[in-house]
C-alpha positions as CSV (number, residue, x, y, z in Angstrom):
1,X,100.1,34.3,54.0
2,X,100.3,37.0,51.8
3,X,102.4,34.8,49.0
4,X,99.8,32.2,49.2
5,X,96.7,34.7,48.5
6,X,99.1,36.3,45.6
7,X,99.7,32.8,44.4
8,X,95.6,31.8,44.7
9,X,95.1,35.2,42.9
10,X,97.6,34.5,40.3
11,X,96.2,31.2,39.3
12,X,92.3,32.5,39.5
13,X,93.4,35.1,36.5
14,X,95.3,32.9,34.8
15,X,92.5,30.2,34.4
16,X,89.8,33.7,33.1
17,X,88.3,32.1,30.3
18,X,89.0,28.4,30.2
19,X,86.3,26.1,28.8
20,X,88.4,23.0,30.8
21,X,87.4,24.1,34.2
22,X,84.8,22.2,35.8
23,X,82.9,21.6,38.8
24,X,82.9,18.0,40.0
25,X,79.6,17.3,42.2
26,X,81.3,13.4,42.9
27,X,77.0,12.6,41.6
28,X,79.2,10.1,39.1
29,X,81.5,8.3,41.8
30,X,84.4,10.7,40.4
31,X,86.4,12.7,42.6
32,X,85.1,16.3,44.0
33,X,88.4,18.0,44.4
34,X,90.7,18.1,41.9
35,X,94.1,15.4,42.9
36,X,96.2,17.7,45.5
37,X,99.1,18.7,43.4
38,X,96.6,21.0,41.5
39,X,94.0,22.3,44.3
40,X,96.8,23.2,46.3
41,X,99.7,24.9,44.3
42,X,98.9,27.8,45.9
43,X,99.6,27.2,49.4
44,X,102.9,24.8,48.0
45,X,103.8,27.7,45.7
46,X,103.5,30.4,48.8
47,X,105.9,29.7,50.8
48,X,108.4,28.8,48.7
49,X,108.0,32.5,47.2
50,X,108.3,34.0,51.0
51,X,112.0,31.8,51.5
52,X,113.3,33.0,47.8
53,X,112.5,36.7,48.5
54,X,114.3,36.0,52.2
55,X,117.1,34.6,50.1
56,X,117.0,37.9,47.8
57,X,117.3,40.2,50.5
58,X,120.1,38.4,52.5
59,X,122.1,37.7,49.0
60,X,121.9,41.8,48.8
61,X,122.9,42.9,51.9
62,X,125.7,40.3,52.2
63,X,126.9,42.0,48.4
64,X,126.8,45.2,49.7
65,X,128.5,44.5,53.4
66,X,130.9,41.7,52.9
67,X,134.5,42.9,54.2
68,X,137.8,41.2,55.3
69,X,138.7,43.8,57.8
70,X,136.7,46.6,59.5
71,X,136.6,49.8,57.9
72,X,137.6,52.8,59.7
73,X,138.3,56.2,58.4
74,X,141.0,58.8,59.2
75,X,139.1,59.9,61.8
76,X,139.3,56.8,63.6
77,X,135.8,56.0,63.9
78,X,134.9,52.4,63.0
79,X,132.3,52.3,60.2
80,X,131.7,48.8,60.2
81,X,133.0,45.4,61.4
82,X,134.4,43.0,59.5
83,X,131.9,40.7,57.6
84,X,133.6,37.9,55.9
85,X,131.5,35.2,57.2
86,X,129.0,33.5,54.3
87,X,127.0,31.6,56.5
88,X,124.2,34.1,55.2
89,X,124.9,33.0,52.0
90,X,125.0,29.5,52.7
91,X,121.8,30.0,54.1
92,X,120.0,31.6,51.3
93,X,121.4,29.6,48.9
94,X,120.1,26.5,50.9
95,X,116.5,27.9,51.1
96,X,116.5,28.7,47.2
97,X,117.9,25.3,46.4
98,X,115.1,23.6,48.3
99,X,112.5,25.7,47.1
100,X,113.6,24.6,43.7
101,X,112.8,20.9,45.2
102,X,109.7,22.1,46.3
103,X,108.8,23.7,42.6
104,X,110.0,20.6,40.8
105,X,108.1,17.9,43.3
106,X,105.2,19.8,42.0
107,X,105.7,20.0,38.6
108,X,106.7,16.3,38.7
109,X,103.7,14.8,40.6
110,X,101.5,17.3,37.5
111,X,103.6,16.0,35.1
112,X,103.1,12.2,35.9
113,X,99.5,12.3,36.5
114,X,98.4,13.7,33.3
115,X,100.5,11.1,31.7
116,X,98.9,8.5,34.1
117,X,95.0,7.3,32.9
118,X,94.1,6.5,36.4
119,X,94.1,10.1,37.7
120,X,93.8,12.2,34.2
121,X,90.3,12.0,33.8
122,X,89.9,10.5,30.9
123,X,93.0,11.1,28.8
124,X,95.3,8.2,27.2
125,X,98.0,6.3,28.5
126,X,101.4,8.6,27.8
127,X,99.3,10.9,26.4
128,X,99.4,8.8,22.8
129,X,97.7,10.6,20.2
130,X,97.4,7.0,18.2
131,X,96.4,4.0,19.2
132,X,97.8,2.5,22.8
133,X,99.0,-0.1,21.8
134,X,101.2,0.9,18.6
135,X,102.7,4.5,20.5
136,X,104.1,5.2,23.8
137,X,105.1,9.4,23.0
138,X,105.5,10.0,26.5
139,X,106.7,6.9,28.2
140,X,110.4,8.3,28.2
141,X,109.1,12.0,29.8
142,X,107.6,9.8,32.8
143,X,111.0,8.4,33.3
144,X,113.1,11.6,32.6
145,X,110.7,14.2,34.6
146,X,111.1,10.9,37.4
147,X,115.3,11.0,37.4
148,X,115.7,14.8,37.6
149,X,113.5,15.0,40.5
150,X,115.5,12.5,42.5
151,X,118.7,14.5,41.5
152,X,116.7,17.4,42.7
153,X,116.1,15.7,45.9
154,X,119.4,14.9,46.2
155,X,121.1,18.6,45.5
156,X,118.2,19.9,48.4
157,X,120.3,18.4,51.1
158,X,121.9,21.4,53.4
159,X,125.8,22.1,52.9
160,X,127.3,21.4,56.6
161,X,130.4,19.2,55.7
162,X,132.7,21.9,57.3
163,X,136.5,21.3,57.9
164,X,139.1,23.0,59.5
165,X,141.1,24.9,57.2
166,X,144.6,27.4,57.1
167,X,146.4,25.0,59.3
168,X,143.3,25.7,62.0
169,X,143.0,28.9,62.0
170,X,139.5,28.6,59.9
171,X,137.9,26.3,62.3
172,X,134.3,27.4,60.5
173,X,134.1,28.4,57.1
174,X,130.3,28.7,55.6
175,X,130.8,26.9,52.1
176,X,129.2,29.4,50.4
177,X,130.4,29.1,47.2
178,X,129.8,24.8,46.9
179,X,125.8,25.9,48.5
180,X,125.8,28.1,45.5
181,X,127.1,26.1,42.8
182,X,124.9,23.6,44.1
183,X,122.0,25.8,43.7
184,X,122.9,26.9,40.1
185,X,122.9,23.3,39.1
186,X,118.8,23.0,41.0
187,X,118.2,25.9,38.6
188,X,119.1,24.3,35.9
189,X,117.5,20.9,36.8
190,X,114.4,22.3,37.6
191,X,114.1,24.4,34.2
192,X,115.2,20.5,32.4
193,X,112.0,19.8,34.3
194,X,109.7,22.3,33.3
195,X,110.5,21.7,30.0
196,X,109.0,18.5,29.6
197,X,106.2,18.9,31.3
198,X,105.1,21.7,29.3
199,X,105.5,20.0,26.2
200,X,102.7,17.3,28.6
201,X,100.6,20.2,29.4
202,X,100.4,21.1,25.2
203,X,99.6,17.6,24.4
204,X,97.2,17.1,26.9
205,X,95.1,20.3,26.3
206,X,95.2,19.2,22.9
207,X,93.6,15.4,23.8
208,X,91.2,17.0,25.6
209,X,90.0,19.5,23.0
210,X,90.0,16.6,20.2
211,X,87.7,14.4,22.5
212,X,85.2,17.4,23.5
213,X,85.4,18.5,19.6
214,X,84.4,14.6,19.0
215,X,81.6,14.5,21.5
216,X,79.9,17.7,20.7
217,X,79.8,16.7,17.0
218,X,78.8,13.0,17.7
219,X,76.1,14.0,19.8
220,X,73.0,14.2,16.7
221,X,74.4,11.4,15.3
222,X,74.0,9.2,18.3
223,X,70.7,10.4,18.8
224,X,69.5,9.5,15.4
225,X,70.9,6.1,15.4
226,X,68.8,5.3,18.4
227,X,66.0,6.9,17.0
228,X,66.3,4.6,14.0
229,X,66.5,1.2,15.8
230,X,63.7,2.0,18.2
231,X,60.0,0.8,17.1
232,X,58.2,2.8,19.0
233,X,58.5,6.6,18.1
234,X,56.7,8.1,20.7
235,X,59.3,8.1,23.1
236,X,61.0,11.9,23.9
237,X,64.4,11.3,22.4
238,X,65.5,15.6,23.1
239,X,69.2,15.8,24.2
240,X,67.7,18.1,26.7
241,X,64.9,16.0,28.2
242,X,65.0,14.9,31.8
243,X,67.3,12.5,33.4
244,X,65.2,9.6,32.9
245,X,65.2,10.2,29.5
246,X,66.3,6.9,27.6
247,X,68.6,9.2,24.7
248,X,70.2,11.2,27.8
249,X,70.8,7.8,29.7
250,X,72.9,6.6,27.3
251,X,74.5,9.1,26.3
252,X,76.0,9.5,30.0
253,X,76.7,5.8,29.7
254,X,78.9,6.9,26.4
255,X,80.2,9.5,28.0
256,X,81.4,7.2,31.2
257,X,82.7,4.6,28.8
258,X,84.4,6.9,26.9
259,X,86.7,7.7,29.7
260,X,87.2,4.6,31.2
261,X,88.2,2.4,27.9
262,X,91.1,5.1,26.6
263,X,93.3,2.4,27.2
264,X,92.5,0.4,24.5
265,X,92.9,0.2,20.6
266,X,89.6,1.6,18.8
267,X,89.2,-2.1,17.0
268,X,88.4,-3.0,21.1
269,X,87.4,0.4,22.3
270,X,84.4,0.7,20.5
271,X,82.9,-2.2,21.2
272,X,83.1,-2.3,24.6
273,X,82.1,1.3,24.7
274,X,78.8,0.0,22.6
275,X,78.3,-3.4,24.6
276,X,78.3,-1.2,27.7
277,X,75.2,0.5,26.5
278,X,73.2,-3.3,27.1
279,X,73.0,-3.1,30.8
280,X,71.3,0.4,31.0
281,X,69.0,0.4,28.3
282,X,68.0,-2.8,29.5
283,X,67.2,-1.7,33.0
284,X,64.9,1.5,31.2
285,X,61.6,1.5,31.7
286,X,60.6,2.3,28.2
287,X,61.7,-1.5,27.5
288,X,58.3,-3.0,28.5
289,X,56.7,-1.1,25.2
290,X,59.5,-2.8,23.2
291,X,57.8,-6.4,21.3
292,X,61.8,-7.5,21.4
293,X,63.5,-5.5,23.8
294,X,66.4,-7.5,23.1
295,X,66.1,-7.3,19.3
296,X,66.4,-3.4,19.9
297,X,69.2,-3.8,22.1
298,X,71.7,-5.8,19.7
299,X,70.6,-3.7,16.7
300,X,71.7,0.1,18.7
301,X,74.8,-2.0,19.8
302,X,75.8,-3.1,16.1
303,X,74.7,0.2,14.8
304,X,76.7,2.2,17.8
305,X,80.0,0.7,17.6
306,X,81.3,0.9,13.5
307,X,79.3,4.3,13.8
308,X,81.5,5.3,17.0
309,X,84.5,3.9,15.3
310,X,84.9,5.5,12.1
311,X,83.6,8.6,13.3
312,X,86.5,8.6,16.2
313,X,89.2,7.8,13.7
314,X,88.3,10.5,11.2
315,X,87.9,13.1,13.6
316,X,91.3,12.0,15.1
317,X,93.4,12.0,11.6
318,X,92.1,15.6,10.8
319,X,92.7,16.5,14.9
320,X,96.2,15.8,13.8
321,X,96.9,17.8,11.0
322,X,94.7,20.4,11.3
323,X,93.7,20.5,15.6
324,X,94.5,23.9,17.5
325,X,92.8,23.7,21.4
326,X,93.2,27.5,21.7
327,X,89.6,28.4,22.1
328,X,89.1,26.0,25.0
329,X,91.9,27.9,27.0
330,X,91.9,30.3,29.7
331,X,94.4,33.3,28.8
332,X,97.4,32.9,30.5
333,X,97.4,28.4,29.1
334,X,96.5,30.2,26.1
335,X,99.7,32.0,25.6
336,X,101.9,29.4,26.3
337,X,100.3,27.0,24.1
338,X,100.4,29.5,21.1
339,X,104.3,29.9,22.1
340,X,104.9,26.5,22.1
341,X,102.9,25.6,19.4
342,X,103.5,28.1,17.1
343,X,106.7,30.3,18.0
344,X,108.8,26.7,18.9
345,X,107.0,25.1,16.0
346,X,106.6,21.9,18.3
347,X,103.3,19.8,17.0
348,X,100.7,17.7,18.4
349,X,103.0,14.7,18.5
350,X,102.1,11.5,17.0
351,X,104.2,8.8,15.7
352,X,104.1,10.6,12.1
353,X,105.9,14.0,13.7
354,X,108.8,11.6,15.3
355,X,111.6,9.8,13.7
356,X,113.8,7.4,15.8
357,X,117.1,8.4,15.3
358,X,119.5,6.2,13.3
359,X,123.2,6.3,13.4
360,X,124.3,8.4,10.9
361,X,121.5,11.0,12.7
362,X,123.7,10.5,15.7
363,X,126.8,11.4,13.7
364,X,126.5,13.8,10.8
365,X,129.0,13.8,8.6
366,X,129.8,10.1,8.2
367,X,128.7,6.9,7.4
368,X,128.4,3.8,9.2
369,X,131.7,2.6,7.5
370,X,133.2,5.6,9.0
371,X,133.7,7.7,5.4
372,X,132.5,11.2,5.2
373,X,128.8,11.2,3.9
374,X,127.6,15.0,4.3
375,X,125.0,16.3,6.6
376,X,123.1,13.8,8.2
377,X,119.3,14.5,8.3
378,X,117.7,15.8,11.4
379,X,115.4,13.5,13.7
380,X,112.9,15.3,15.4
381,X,112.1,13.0,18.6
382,X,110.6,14.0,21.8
383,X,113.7,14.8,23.5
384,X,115.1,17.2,20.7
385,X,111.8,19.3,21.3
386,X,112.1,19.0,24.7
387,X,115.7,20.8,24.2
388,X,114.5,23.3,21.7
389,X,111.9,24.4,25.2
390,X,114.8,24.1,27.7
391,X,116.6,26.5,25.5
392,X,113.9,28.7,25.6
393,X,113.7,29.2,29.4
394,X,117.1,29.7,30.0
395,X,118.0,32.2,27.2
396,X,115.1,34.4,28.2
397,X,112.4,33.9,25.5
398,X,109.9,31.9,28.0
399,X,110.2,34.1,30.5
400,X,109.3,37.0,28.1
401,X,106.1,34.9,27.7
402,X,105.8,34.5,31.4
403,X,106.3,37.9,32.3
404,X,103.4,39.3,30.0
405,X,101.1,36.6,31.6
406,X,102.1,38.4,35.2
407,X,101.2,41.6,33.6
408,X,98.1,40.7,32.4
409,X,97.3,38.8,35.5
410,X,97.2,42.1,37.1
411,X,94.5,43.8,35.2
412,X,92.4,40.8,36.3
């Protein structure tokens, strides 16, 4: 219990300061809860913590004990029996292998629904930057973060394939040493998964900020455009009027359709996010006033969708070059988004910031006719800065980044 509350607490401090936490009443058909491989990490992380520490202390005494032959000193008093047995190892080994099964189902299922737009609330279809339709940037992680998991799964299964060894005299030995290098391989594995899906997490928080960015700066323009098509002025048109209010309607209509169209190009996206706008401000009471209440209706529609459009498209191109989601962050997300962003120097991907290898990329130094040709240019793709982040957790400079999160944690 007590790795669970440290877990809870952990997470608590690390999200101090986020502006992307919010509180889901369901008042919009939505979910309450957030999906389960995010409301409960702590109580999965827990007691995967408890086993590894287990593991720890068992790897340590069994370091600091193992013998081939009791030990007994000149005196002739036995000191300690002989200890050669590794089925403690074995053991540990096999509860830290499967945590790192647990760890990586996690980090899988997170990684797979932000990338999937039917339980990412909102956010585009392998997390595209561009258009659907003309970029996939993170169909491949889907499939990667999908085939190291199963390996994962596979490595968790216990080592108890003993055999009689030393012409019988072994008739049990613990396999300590296959558990283990089984083990080191789940390690690495799991840090080949984390990689990826932090390179997900950056390029989600960075979706997210462009369309919040977007829709805080559309908002006055969408109010003046129905302003402008409506004949009758009288009509309270405040963002902050009451929920009857025809301008806040619609704008929750936008809001809706907003998320629910990201899987479309903006030539079609628009539009249907402007049609969609008909039903409700039909169904407004402030229509009867209206001489054409249809009239009205087709002209905000027209008016909404190149409006919408351009505005999206601009805001997205300078998002691009220029877009940095820091100030929505909570401290601890914050950190490892200025690490990867700016100490890795790995960008808001888009189809402009990867190159599909050719192959003379594949092998520098020569041609295709198989002559020497110099260095071959580099060609950045999503894998290559996938390695550059692997590298980074297992030579240490990650977890120098994860370590100062702890600390900081602390003085929460």
């Amino acid at each position: 219990m007590s790795n669970k509350i440290e877990s809870a607490g952990n997470i608590l401090a690390f999200l101090d300061g986020s502006r992307l936490t919010l509180i889901h009443n369901g008042a919009d058909g939505s979910l309450r809860q957030d999906r389960y491989c995010i409301y409960t990490t702590s109580r999965w992380i827990g007691p995967v913590l408890e086993d590894i520490l287990l593991a720890h202390q068992q790897i340590s005494i069994e370091c600091n004990s193992a013998t081939d032959n009791p030990l007994i000193n000149a005196e002739g008093n036995a000191l300690h029996g002989r200890n050669f047995q590794a089925k403690a190892v074995t053991a540990a080994m096999e509860k830290t292998r499967q945590g790192m099964q647990s760890m990586g189902r996690m980090l899988y299922t997170q990684c797979v629904e932000i990338i999937n737009p039917a339980t990412s609330r909102g956010l585009p279809p392998n997390l595209v930057a561009e258009d659907p339709n003309i970029s996939g940037i993170l169909k491949g992680t889907d499939i990667h973060v999908s085939a190291l998991q199963a390996e994962l799964g596979f490595l968790s299964n216990p080592i108890n394939h003993v055999q009689t060894a030393e012409l019988g005299n072994q008739a049990l030995n613990s396999l300590a040493l296959v558990s283990t290098r089984y083990t080191h391989t789940s390690v690495d594995i799991l840090a080949e998964l984390a990689a990826p899906r932090l390179i997900a997490l950056c390029q989600a928080v960075d979706l997210r900020a462009m369309q919040i960015e977007f829709l805080e700066a559309y908002r006055p323009h969408f109010s003046e455009i129905l302003t402008r098509v409506l004949p009758n002025p009288q009509i309270n048109l405040e963002p902050a009027a009451k929920a009857n209010d025809l301008d806040s309607l619609l704008w929750a209509q936008c809001l809706g359709a907003f998320e629910t169209t990201v899987r479309m190009d903006a030539k079609d996206r628009f539009i249907n996010i402007a049609k969609s706008m008909r039903s409700p401000f039909l169904d407004h009471f402030s229509i009867r006033s209206f001489a054409d209440p249809l009239q009205v209706v087709e002209n905000f529609v027209k008016a909404l969708q190149p409006s919408l459009q351009s505005s999206w498209c601009s805001h997205r191109d300078a998002y691009l070059v220029h877009g940095d989601a820091s100030a929505f962050l909570g401290s601890a997300s914050k950190q490892l988004y200025e690490f990867v962003r700016r100490s890795l120097k790995i960008p808001f991907l888009s189809t402009f910031q990867i190159l599909t290898p050719k192959s003379e990329d594949l092998a520098p130094g020569f041609s295709e006719n198989g002559t020497v040709s110099g260095t071959a240019k580099s060609a950045p793709t999503v894998g290559s800065y996938t390695g550059v982040v692997y590298r980074a957790t297992r030579d240490g400079t990650l977890m120098k980044v994860a370590i100062s999160i702890l600390e900081d944690s602390r003085r929460f």
